[in-house]
BALUMRO-952638 format. One line per 3 residues: their letters; for each residue y, x, z of N, C-alpha, C. Coordinates in steps of 0.02 Angstrom, whole numbers, plus 50000, padded with zeros to 5 digits. Atoms other than C-alpha are relative to their C-alpha. Example, Ala and Ser with C-alpha at 12.3 -4.5 7.8 and 13.67 -1.06 7.14 Angstrom:
! BALUMRO-952638
as	49941,50045,50000,49775,50615,50390,50060,50045,50000; 49941,49958,49997,49947,50684,50357,50055,49961,50037
! end
This chain:
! BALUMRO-952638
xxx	50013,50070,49983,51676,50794,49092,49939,49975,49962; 50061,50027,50041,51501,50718,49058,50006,49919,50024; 50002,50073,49998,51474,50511,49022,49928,49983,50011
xxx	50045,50041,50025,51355,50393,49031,50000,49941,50000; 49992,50074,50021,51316,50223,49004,49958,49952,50029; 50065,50039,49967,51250,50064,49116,49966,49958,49978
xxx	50037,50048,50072,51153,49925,49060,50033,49918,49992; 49985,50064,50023,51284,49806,49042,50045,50042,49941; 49973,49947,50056,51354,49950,48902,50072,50041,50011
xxx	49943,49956,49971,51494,50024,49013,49980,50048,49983; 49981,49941,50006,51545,50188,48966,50013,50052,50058; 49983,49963,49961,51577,50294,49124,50011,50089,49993
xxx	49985,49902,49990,51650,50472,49137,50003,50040,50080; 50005,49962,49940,51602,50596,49268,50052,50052,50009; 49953,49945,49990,51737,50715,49331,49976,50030,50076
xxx	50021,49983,49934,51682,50821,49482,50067,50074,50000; 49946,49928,49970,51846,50936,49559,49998,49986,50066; 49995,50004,49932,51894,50955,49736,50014,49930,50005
xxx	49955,50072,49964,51987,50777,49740,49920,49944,50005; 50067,50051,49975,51811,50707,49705,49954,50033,50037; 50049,49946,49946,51710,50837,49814,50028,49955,50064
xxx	49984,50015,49925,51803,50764,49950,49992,49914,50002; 50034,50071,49976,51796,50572,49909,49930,49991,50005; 50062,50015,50013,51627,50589,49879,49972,49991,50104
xxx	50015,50012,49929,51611,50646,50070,50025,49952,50062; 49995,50028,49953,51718,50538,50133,49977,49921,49991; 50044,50078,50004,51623,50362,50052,49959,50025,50021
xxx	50068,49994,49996,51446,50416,50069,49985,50045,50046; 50024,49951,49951,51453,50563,50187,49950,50066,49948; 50028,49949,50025,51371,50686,50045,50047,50042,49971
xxx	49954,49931,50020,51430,50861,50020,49961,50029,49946; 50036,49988,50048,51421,50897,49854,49985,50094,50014; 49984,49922,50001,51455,51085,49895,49933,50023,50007
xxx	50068,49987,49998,51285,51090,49973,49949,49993,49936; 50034,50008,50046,51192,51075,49802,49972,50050,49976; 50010,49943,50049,51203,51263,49756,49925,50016,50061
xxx	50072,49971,49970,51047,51265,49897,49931,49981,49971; 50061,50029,50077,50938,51152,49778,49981,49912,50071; 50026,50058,49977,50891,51016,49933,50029,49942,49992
xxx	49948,50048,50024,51046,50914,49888,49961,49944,49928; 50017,50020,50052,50995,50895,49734,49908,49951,49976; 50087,50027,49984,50799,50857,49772,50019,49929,50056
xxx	49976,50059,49967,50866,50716,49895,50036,49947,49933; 49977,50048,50022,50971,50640,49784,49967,49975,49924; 50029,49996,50085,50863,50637,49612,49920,49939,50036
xxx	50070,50059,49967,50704,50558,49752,50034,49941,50024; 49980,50037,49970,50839,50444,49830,50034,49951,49934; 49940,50012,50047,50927,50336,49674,50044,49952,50023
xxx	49957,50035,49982,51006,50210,49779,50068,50059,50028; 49941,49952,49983,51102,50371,49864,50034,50029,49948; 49957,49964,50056,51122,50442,49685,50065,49937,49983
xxx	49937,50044,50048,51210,50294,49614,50042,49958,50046; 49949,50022,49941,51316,50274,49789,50046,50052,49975; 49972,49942,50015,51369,50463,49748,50030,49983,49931
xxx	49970,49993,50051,51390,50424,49569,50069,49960,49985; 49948,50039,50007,51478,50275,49600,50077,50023,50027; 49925,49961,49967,51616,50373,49715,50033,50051,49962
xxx	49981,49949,50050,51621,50485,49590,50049,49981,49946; 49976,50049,50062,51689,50352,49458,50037,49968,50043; 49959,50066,49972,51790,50246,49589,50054,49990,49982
xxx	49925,49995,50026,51972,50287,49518,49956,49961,49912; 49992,50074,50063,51897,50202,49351,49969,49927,49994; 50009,50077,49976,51804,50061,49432,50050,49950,50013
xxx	49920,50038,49949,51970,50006,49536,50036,49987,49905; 49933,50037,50040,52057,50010,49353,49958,49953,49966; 50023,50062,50032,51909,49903,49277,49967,49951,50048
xxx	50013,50026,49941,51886,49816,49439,49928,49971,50003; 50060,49998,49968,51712,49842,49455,49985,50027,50074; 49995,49994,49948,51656,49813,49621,49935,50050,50027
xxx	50053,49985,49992,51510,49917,49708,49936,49984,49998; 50065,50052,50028,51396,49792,49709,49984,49967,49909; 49991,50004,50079,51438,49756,49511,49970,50059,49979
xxx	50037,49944,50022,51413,49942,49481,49900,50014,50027; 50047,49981,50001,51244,49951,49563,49925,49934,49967; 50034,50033,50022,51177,49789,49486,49988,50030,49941
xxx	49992,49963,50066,51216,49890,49313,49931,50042,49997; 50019,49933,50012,51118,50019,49360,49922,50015,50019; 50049,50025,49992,50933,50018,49331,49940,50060,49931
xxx	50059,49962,50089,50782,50127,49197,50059,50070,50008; 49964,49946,50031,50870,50243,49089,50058,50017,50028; 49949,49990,49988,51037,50212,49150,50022,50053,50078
xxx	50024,49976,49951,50979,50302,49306,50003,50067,49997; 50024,49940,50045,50910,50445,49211,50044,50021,49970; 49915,49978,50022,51094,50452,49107,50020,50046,50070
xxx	49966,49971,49933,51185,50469,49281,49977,50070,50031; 50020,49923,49966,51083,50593,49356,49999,50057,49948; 50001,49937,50045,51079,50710,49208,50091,50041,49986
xxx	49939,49949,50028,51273,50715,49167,50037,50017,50103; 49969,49956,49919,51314,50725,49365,49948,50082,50024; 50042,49917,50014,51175,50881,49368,50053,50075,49973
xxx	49937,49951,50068,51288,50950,49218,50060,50013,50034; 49935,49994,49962,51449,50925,49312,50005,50018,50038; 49996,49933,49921,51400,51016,49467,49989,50071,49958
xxx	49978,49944,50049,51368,51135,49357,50068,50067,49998; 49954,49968,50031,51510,51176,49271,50077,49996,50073; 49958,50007,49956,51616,51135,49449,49998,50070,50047
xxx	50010,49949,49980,51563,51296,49517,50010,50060,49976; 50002,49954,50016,51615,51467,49512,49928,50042,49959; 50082,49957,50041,51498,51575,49394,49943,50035,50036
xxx	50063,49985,49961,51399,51652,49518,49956,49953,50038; 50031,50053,49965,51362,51506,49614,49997,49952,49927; 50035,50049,50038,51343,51411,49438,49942,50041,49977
xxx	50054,49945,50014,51204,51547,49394,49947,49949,50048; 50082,49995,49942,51095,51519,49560,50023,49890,49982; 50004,50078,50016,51160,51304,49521,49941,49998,49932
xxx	50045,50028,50060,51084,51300,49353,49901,50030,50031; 50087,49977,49975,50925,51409,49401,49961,49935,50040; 50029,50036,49931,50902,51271,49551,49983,49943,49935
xxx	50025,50085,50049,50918,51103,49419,49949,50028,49956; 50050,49990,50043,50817,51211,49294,49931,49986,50027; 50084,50024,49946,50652,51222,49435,49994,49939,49999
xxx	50022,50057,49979,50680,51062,49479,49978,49937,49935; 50009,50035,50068,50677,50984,49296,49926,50036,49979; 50076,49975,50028,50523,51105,49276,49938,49969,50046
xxx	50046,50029,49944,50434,51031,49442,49995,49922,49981; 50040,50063,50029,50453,50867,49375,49983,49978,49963; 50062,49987,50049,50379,50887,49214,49926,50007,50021
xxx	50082,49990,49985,50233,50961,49297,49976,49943,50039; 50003,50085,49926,50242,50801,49423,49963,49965,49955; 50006,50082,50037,50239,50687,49284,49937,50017,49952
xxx	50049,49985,50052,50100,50792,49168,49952,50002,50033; 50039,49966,49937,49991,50815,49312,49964,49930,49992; 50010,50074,49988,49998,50618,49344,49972,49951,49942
xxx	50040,50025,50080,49971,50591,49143,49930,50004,49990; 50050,49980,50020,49824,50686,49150,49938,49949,50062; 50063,50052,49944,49756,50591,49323,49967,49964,49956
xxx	50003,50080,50041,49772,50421,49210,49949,50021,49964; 50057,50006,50076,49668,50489,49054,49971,50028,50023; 50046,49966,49981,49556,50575,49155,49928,49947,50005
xxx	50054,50039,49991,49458,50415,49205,49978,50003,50077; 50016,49996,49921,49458,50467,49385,49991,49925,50032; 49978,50065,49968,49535,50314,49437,49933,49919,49983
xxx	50043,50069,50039,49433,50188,49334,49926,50020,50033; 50111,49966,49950,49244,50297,49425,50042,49966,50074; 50011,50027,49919,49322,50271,49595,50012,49929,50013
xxx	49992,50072,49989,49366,50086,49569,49960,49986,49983; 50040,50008,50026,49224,50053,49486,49922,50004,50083; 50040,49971,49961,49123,50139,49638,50022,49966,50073
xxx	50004,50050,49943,49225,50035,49779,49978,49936,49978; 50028,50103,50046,49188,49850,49659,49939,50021,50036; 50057,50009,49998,49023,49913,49683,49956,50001,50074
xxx	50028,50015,49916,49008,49923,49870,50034,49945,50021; 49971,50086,49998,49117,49781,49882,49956,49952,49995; 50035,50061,50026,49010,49683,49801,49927,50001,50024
xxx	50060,49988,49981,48856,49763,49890,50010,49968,50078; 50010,50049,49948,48912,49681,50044,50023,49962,50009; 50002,50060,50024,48955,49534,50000,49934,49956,49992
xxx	50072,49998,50024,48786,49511,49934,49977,49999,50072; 50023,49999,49935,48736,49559,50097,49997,49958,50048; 49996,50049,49955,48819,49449,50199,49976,49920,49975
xxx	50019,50089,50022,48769,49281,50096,49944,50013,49998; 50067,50011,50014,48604,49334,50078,49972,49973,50069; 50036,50014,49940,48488,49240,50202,49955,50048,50036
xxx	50048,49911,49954,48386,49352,50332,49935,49988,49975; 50076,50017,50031,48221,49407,50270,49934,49956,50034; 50064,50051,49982,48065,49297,50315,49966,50029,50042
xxx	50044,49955,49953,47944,49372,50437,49934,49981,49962; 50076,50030,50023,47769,49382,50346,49952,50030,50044; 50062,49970,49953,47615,49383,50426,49939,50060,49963
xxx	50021,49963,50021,47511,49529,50413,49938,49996,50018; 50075,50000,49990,47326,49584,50426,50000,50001,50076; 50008,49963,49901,47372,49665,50607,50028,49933,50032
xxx	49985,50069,49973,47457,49490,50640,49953,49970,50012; 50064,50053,49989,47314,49392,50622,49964,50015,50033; 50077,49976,49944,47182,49509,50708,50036,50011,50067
xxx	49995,50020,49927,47288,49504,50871,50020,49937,50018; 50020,50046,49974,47306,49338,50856,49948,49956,50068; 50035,50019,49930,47177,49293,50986,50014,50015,50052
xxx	50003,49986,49928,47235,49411,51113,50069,49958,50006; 49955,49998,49989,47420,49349,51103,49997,49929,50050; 49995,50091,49931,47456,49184,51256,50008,49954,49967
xxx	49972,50081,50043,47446,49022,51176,50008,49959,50063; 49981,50037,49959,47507,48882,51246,49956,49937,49996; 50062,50019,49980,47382,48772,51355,50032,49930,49970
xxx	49966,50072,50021,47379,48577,51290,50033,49964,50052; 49978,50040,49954,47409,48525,51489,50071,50031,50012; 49908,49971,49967,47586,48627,51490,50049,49953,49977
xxx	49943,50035,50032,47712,48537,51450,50030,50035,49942; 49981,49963,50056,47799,48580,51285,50084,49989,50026; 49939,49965,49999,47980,48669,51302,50030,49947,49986
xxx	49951,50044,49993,48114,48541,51340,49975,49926,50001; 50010,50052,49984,48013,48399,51383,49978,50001,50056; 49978,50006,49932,48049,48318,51555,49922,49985,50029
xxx	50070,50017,49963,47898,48302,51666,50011,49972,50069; 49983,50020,49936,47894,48176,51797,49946,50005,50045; 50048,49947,49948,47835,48225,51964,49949,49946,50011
xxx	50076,50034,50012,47673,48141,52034,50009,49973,50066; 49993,50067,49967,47658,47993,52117,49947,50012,50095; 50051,49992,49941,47579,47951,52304,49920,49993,49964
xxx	50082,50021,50002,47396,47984,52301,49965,50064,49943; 50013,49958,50050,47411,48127,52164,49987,49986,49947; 49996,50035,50083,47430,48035,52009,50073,50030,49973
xxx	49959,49984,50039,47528,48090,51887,50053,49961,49979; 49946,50053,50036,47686,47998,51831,50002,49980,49941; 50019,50023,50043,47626,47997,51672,49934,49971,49980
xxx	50062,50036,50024,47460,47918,51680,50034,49946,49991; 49976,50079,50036,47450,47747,51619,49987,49968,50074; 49987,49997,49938,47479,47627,51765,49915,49945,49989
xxx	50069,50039,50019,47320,47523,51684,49934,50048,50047; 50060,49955,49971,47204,47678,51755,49989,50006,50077; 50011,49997,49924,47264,47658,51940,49996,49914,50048
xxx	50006,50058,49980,47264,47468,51956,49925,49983,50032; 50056,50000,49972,47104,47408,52066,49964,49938,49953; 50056,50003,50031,46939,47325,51971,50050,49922,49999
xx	50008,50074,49998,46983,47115,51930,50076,49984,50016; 49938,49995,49970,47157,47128,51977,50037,49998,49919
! end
């Protein structure tokens, strides 16, 4: 029998025999039996809401006598207390198994305790590597390159030497055209313009 402890300072004891092999499957639907293949165990160590459903079925004959409810037990259960659970239920499949099948059991939790060491040293070394801090450093800096971009106003058009010397050939606009968006009224009997003055078509003494 392995314990551990939640974080309101409950004590819990793990017992794993047939009578809990079988409640276990019939709350949660997990067969502990399957564990001696190793995926059991890789599911439930990535899953901890499923672990501490399993753990909790595991403990339910001493919940019911300290009438902790499921939802009580999994508020408890949080960090370290996590890390407890899964280590002495590990242990207890264990020792619940015949010796040959606890042989190829332990071998399986041993890998998997060695795979996530290397998980977690791997991930140490990302951090102090500085990787992280160059490639953030390197999106800020295009970030901020268009940004820049977009507020900046559009560049100016300057005139150049070759500007000026085709100046002459380029179409200017004549003084009798009318200038762009001003109305031009049409022209009167006799071919006067609507805009002459009316002083220029009046007759001599008049």
């Amino acid at each position: 029998m392995h314990t551990f402890t939640d974080n309101t300072g409950r004590a819990w004891s793990l017992a794993i025999n047939v009578d809990a092999v079988k409640r276990v499957k019939a709350l949660v639907n997990v067969d502990l039996l399957a564990a001696v293949e190793g995926k059991l165990i890789e599911q439930l160590v990535a899953d901890p809401i499923l672990l501490c459903d399993t753990v909790f079925a595991l403990c339910k004959p001493q919940a019911d006598q300290l009438g902790v409810s499921d939802e009580d037990f999994g508020r408890a259960m949080a960090g370290d207390a996590i890390e407890q659970a899964t280590s002495a239920m590990l242990e207890e499949l264990v020792d619940f198994f015949p010796s040959r099948r606890r042989a190829l059991l332990t071998k399986a939790v041993g890998k998997f305790r060695t795979l996530q060491d290397t998980v977690i040293s791997a991930a140490e070394a990302r951090l102090d590597s500085g990787l992280i801090e160059k490639r953030l450093a390197v999106e800020l800096a295009a970030l901020d390159a268009e940004i820049t971009a977009t507020l900046s106003p559009p560049p100016r058009r300057e005139t150049t030497a070759a500007t000026v010397a085709l100046q002459p050939f380029l179409p200017q606009q004549s003084e009798t055209e009318p200038v762009a968006g001003t109305a031009v009224e049409p022209p009167l009997p006799g071919g006067r313009s609507g805009n002459s003055p009316v002083s220029s078509v009046l007759p001599p003494g008049r």
